[in-house]
C-alpha positions, 0 to 999 in steps of 0.5 A, spaced: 348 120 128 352 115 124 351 107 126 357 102 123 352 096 126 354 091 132 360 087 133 358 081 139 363 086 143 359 092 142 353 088 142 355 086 149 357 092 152 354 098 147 356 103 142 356 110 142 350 111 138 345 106 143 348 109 149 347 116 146 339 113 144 339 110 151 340 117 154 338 122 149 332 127 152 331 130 144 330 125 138 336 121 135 336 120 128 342 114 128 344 112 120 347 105 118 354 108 115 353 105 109 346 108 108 345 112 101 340 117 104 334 118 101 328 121 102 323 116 105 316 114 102 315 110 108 316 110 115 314 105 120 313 107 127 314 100 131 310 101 138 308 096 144 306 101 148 301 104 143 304 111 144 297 118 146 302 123 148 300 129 143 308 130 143 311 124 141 306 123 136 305 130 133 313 129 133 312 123 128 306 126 124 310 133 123 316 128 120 311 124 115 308 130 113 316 133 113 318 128 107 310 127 105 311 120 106 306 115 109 307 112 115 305 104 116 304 103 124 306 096 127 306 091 134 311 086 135 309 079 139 314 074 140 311 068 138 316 064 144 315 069 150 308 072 149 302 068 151 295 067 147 292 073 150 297 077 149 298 075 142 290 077 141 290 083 145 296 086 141 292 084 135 285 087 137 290 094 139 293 096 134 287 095 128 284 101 134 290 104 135 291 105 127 283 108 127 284 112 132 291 115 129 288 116 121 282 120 125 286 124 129 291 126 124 286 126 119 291 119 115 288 116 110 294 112 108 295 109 115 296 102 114 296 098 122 299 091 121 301 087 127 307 083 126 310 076 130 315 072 130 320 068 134 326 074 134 325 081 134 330 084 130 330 078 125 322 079 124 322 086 124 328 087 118 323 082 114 318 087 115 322 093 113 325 089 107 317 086 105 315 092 105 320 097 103 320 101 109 325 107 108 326 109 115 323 106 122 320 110 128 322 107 134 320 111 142 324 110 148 322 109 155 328 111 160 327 104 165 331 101 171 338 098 171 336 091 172 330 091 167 335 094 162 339 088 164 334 082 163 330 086 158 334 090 153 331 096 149 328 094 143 330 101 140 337 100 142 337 093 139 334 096 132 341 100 132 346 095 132 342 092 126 338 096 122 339 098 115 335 104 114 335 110 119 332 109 125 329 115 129 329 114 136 324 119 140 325 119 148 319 118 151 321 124 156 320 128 151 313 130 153 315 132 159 319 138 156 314 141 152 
């Protein structure tokens, strides 16, 4: 699905492609429309919820294989809202979740990091540029109206302002296997 990015308008009220994400029981390969598609050598999966479901990940793992690709995993603190304890729980998770996924899909390349900053997109977009990321992997979980409203989805923000292809995969996917 091709994204244009976000105007204050869209970013407000939505766009085709995050209302599409938001709803989507299938994975959703949203692409910045001026985008010059090529095969990704890196792919990024962004995760807070540190993801176990066989489904999504052997979804993931089937993609990176797909392009033959390697895959970088990474959290995101954010340095105004989170505190202390968060901060070091997500560090001390995603080293372990990094080795439990180079063991389970035998990946010597993974690479784990965790990330922080004051603003989400903003910091992941340095991310992607430092890193030369190809293609960002994000998981959607469906949450009530109300938690949508104060606290929107992350995926959905990365869709207004991503520049390399983001794919979206539900978390109710698991569900349909």
């Amino acid at each position: 699905m091709g994204t244009q990015g976000a105007s204050g308008a869209e970013k407000l009220w939505g766009s085709t492609t995050a209302a599409t994400i938001g709803k989507s029981t299938i994975p959703v390969l949203a692409i910045p429309a001026d985008y010059t598609w090529k095969k990704p050598q890196k792919i990024l999966l962004m995760t807070n919820h540190f993801e176990k479901d066989p489904a999504i990940l052997d979804f993931i793992f089937e993609l990176t294989d797909l392009y033959m690709a390697n895959i970088q995993v990474a959290v995101f603190t954010d340095e105004d809202d989170h505190k202390a304890g968060i901060f070091l729980e997500h560090r001390e998770r995603i080293s372990g979740y990094g080795e439990f996924l180079k063991n389970l899909y035998n990946e010597e390349t993974l690479t784990s990091e965790h990330i922080y900053g004051e603003n989400f997109e903003e910091t992941l977009q340095r991310f992607i540029q430092e890193k030369q990321i190809d293609m960002l992997v994000m998981v959607t979980y469906q949450t009530k109206f109300w938690k949508r409203i104060f606290n929107p989805s992350k995926t959905k923000q990365m869709s207004y302002q991503t520049k390399i292809p983001l794919m979206a995969i539900p978390a109710s996917m698991s569900s349909r296997k």
